[in-house]
C-alpha positions as CSV (number, residue, x, y, z in Angstrom):
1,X,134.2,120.1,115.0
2,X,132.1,118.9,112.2
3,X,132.4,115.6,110.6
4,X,133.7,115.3,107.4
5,X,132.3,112.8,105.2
6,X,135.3,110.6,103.4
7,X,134.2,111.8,99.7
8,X,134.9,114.9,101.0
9,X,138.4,114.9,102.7
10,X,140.0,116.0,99.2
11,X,139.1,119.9,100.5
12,X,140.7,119.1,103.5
13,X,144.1,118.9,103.0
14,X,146.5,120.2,105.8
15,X,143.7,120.7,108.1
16,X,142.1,118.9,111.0
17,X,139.3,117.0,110.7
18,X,136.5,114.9,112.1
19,X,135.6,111.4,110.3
20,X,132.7,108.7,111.3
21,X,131.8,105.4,109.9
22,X,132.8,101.8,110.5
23,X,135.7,99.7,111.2
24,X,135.9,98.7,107.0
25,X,139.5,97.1,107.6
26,X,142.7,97.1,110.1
27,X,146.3,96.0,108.7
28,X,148.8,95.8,111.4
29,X,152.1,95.4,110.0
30,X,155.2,95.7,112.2
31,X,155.8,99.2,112.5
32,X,152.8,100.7,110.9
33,X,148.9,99.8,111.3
34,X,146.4,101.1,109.3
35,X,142.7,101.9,109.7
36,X,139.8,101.8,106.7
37,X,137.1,103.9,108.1
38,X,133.7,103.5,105.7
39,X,131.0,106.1,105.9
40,X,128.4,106.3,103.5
41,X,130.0,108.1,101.0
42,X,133.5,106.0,100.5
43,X,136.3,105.1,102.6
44,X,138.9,106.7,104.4
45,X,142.7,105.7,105.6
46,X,143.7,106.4,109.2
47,X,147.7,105.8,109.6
48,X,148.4,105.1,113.0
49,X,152.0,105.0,114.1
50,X,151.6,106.2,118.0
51,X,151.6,102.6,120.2
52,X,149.3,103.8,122.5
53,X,146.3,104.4,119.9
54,X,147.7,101.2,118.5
55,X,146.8,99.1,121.1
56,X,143.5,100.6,121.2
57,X,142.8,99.4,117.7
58,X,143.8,96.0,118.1
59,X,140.8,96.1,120.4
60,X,138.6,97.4,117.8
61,X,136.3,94.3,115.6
62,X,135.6,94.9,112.0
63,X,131.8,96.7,111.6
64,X,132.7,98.3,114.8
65,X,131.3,102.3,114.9
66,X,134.3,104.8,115.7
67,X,135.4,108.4,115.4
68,X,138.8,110.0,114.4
69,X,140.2,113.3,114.7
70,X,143.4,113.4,112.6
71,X,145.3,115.6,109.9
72,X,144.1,115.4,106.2
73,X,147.2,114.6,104.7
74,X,148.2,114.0,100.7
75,X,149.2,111.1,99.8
76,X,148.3,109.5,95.9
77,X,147.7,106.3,97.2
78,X,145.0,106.5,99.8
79,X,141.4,106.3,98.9
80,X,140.6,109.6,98.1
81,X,144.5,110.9,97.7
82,X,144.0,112.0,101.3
83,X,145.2,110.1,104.8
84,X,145.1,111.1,108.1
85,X,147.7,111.4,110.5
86,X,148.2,111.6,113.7
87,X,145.1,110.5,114.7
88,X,142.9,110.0,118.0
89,X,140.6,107.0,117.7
90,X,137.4,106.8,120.0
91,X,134.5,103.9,119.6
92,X,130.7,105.1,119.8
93,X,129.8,101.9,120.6
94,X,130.7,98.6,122.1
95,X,133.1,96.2,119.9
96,X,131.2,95.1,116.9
97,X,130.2,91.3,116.5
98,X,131.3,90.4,113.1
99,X,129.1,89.7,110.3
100,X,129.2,85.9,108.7
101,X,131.1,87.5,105.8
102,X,133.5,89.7,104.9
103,X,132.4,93.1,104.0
104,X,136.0,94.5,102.8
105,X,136.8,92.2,100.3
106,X,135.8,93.3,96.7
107,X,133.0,90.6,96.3
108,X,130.5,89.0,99.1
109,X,131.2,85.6,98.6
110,X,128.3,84.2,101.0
111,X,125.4,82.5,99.1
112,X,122.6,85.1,98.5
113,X,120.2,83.1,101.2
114,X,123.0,84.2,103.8
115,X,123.4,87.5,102.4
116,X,119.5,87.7,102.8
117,X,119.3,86.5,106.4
118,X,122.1,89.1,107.4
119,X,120.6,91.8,105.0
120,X,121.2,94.8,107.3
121,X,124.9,94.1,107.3
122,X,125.3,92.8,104.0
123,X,123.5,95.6,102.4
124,X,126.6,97.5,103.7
125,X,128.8,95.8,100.9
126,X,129.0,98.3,98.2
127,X,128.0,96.2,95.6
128,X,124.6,95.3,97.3
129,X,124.2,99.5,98.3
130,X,125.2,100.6,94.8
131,X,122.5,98.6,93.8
132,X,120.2,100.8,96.1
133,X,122.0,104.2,95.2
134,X,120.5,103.0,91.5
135,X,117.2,102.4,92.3
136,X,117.1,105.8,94.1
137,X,118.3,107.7,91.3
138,X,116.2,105.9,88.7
139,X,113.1,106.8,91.0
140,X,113.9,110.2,91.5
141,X,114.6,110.6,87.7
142,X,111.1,109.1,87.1
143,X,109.3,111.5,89.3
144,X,111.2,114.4,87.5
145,X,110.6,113.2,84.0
146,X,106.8,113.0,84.7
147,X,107.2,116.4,86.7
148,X,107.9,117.9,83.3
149,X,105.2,116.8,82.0
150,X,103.0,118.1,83.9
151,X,102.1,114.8,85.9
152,X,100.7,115.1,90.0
153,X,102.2,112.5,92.5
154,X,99.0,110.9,94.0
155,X,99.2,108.2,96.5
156,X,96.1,105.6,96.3
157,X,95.0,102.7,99.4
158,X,97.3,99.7,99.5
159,X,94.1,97.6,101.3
160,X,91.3,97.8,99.0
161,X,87.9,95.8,99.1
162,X,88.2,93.8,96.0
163,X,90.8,92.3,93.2
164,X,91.9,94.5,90.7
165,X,92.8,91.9,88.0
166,X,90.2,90.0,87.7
167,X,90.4,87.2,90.1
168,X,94.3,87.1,90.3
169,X,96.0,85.9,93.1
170,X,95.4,88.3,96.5
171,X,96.4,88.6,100.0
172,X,93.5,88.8,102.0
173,X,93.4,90.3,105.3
174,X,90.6,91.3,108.1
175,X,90.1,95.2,108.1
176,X,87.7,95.3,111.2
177,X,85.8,92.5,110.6
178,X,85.3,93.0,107.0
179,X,87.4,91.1,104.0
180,X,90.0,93.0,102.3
181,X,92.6,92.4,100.2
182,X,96.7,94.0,99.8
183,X,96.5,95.9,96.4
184,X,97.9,94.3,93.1
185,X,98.4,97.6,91.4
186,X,97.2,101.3,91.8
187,X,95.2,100.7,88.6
188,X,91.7,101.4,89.5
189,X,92.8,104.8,91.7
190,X,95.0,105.7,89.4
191,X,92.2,105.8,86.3
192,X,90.4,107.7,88.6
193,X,92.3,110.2,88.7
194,X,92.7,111.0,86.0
195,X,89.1,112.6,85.9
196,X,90.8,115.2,88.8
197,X,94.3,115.9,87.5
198,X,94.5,114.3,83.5
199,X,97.8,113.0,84.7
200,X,98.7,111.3,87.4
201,X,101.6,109.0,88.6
202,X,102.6,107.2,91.8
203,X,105.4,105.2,93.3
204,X,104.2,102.9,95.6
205,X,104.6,98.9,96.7
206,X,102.0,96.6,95.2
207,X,101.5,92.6,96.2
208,X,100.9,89.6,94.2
209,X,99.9,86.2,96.2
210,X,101.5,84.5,93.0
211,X,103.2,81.5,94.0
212,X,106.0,82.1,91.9
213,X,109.9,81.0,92.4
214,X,111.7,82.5,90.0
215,X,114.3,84.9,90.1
216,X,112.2,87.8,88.5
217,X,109.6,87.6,90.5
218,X,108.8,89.2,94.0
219,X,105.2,89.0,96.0
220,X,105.6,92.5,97.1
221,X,107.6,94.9,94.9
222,X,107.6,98.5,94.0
223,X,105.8,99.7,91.4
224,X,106.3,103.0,89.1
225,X,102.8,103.9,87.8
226,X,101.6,106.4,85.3
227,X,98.4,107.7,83.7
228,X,97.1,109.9,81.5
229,X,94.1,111.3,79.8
230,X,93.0,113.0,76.8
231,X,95.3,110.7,74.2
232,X,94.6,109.5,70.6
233,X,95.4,105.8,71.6
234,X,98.1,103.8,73.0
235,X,101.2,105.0,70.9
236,X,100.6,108.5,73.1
237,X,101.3,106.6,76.2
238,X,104.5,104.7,74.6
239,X,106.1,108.1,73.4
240,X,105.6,109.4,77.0
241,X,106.8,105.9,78.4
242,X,110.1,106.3,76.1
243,X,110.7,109.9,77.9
244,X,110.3,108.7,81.2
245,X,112.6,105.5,80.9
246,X,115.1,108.2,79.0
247,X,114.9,109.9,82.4
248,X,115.1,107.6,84.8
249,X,118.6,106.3,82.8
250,X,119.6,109.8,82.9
251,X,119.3,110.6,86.2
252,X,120.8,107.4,87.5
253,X,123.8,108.3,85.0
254,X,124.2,112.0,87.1
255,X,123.1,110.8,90.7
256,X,124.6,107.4,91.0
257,X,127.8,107.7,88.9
258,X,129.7,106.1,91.7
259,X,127.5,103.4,92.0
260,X,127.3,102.3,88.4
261,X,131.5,102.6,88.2
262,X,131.4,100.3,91.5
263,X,128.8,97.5,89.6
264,X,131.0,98.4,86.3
265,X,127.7,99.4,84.2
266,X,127.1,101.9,81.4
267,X,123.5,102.5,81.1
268,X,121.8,102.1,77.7
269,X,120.5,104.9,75.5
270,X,116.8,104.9,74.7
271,X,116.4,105.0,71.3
272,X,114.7,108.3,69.9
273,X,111.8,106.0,69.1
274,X,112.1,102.8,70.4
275,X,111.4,100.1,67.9
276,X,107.9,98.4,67.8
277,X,106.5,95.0,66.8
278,X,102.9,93.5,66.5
279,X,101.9,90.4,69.1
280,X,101.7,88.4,65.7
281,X,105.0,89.4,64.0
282,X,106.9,89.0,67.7
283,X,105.2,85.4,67.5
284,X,107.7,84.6,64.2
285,X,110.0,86.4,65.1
286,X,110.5,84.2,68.3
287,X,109.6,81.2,66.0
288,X,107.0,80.8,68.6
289,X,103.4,78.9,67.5
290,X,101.3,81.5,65.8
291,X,98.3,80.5,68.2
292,X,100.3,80.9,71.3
293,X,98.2,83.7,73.3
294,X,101.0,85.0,75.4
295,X,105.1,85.3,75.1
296,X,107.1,83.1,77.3
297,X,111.0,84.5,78.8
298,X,112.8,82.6,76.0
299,X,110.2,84.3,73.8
300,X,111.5,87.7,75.2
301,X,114.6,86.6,75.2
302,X,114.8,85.6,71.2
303,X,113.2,89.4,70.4
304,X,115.5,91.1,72.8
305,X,118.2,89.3,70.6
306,X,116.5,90.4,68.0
307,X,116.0,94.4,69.0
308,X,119.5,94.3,69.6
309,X,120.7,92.8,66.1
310,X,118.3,94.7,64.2
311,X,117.6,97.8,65.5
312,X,121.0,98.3,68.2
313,X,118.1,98.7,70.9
314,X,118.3,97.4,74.4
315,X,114.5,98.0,74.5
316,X,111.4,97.1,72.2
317,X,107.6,97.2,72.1
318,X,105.5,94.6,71.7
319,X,102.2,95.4,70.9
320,X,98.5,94.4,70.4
321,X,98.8,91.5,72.9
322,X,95.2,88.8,72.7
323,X,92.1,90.8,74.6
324,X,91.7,87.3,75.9
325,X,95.3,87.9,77.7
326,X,94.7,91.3,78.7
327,X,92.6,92.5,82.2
328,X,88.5,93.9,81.4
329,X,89.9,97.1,81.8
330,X,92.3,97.1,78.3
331,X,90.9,99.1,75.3
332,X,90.8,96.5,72.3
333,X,91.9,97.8,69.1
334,X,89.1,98.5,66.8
335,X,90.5,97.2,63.3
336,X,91.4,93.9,65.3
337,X,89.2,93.7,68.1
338,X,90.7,90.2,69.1
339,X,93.9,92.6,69.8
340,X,94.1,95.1,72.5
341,X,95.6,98.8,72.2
342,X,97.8,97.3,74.9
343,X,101.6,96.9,75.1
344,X,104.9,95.6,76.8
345,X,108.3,96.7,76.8
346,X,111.0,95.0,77.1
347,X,114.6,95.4,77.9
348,X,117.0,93.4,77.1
349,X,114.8,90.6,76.7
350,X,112.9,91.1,79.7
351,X,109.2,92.6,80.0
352,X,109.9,95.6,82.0
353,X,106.9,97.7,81.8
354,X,103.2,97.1,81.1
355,X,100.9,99.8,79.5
356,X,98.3,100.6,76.6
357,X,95.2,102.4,76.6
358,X,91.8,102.0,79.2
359,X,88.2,102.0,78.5
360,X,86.8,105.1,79.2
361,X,82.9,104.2,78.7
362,X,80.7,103.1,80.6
363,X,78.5,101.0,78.7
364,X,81.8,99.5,77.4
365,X,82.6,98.2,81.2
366,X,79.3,96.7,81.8
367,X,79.8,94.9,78.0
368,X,83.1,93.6,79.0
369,X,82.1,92.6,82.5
370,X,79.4,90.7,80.8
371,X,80.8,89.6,78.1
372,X,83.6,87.3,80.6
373,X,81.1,86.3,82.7
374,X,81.4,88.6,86.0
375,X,79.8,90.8,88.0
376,X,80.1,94.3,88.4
377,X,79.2,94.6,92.1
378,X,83.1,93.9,93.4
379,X,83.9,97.2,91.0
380,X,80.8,99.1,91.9
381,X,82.7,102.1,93.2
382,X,85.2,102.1,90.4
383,X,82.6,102.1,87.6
384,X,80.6,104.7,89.1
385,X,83.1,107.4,88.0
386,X,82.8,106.2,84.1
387,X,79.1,107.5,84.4
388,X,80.0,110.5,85.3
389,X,82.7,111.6,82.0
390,X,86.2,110.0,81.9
391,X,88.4,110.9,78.8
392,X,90.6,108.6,76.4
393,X,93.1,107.3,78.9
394,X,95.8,104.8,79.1
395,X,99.1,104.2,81.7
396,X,101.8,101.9,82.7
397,X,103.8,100.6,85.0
398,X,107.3,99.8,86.0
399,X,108.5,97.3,87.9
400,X,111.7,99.0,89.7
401,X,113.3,96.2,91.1
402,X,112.8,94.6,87.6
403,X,114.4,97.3,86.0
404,X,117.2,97.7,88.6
405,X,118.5,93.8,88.0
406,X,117.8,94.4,84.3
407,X,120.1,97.4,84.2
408,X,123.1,96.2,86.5
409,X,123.0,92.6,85.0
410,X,122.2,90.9,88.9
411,X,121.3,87.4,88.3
412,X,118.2,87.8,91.2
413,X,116.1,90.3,91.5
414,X,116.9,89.8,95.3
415,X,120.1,90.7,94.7
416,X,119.2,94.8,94.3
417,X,116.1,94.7,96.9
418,X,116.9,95.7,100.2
419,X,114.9,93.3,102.4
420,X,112.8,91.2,99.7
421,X,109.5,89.3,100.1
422,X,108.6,86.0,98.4
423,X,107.1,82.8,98.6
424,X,109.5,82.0,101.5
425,X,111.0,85.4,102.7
426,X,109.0,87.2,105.6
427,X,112.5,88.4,107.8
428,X,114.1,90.3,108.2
């Protein structure tokens, strides 16, 4: 018989089915027990009333893997409106050791550093997998919103032979003798690319050997990363940015319903065109000091308040952030070439995305290069390719894990990552 999956069991009614899944819950009451079976999908109420599978399921632990053959019965009340009846119970595996928490009750009250430690059972919670359900959809939307456009999935090295942002932290590592380094970002492949497809994206992990503690940071996270040639300037790669977040919000509205209802979330809507502000008008508006060469979170913070007061956006650009702040790579605007043709967005207060236009000349590398005081022999390979005809082009990226905490309201990015990696986190 094939299983049926509890979500299912609705088109079952009055026949005989086969369920899977986990020991979610057992109530034993004094002429009744019942037993919540979780599978992937939901849960699903076994009534057992026969004392000879009874006894058997006092036996059972919670977390413990069974299977039940029973009769999918109506009933308005059970998960589902379906129960089954008159069921046969039979473990797949030995009794289950109990996790340190308990998985049925609505909330996981263990502290996240338990929760962390005990990942592969406390992922199980639905709240910590509907945060996963979300991230899948949002990635799947991504890849079809830049489908559409007529974008090529590449995938790029993740050990390359030298820094991509200019001397930023690395993780080095020995690749046969030789030095090497984890990648920061996909950047330098990516612009390459460009010169084969025009557009290009990838989804992909990146690392950063920041020693940061905070709760928005990771040292290894998973990037969404986007390029594209042929454009007039940076306000081309914003209006294709705007699509794509539109997307990714869509599909995670169609793919991941149930999750969002269990996390109680509405996504946003993306503005037709999200509203935009200068580096030096974000400065005042965040009443930060004019010479300030970078925003700080309560500086995102003040313009998300801002966005959302003014404009009724969870989202806004910031653009034309200092050169000076800005990796060699960034196009500078050429009315204010102190400023870049760069941007960020951010939601809901948060930088969320990164982005603006590239340099696409050659001579204009070398300058740079120069110009800060490094060599180009660490980028040789990288800026042969500008000798050889490379187009306008700019990109972004997307921090999904970012985006995923940003959208469900979770306190700690390492509340919607699966098994994360930080300053102190190597297991499990």
């Amino acid at each position: 018989m094939q299983r049926t999956l509890s979500q299912h069991l609705a088109t079952q009614v009055g026949s005989t089915v086969r369920i899977a899944g986990w020991v979610h819950r057992r109530r034993l009451l004094k002429s009744v027990a019942f037993l919540i079976v979780r599978d992937a999908t939901g849960l699903a109420q076994v009534v057992v009333t026969d004392p000879a599978v009874r006894a058997e399921l006092e036996k059972l632990t919670e977390e413990t893997v069974v299977e039940v053959t029973a009769t999918a019965t109506a009933n308005d009340t059970a998960p589902t409106g379906v129960e089954l009846t008159d069921p046969t119970v039979r473990p797949l595996g030995p009794p289950a050791v109990p996790p340190p928490f308990d998985l049925y009750r609505p909330a996981l009250t263990a502290s996240l550093p338990t929760q962390l430690d005990h990942a592969p059972t406390a992922l199980r919670h639905p709240t910590r997998s509907a945060a996963l359900r979300i991230s899948a959809a949002a990635v799947t939307g991504f890849r079809a919103a830049l489908d559409a456009q007529d974008f090529v999935e590449v995938h790029t090295p993740k050990v390359v032979s030298s820094s991509t942002e200019s001397g930023a932290n690395v993780f080095a590592l020995d690749w046969f003798g030789r030095p090497a380094y984890l990648a920061q970002s996909p950047q330098f492949y990516k612009q390459l690319m460009v010169g084969v497809f025009e557009r290009v994206y990838e989804v992909g992990p990146v690392f950063r050997a920041e020693p940061h503690d905070t709760v928005r940071h990771l040292a290894q996270y998973t990037s969404l990363d986007a390029e594209l040639g042929f454009i007039a300037g940076h306000r081309d790669v914003m209006r294709v940015l705007r699509d794509t977040v539109a997307g990714m919000l869509g599909a995670v509205g169609e793919r991941a319903a149930g999750a969002l209802a269990t996390l109680g979330v509405t996504p946003p809507q993306v503005p037709a065109e999200i509203p935009a502000v200068h580096f030096t008008e974000a400065l005042r508006i965040a009443d930060a000091p004019a010479d300030e060469p970078d925003l700080a979170p309560a500086h995102e913070r003040a313009l998300g308040e801002w966005a959302r007061r003014e404009h009724g956006s969870d989202f806004l650009f910031v653009t034309g952030y200092p050169m000076a702040k800005r990796p060699f790579y960034t196009h500078p605007d050429p009315a204010r070439p102190a400023y870049s043709n760069g941007f960020d967005l951010l939601f809901r207060g948060l930088e969320l995305v990164t982005g603006g236009q590239r340099l696409h000349r050659h001579a204009d590398y070398l300058a740079t290069l120069a110009a800060r005081g490094e060599s180009t022999e660490p980028y040789a390979g990288y800026l042969d390719a500008f000798r050889h005809g490379m187009p306008p082009h700019g990109g972004f990226a997307i921090g999904l894990e970012r985006f995923v905490a940003r959208l469900v309201g979770a306190a700690n990015i390492r509340e919607v990552t699966a098994f994360p990696r930080d300053l102190h986190r190597l297991t499990p």
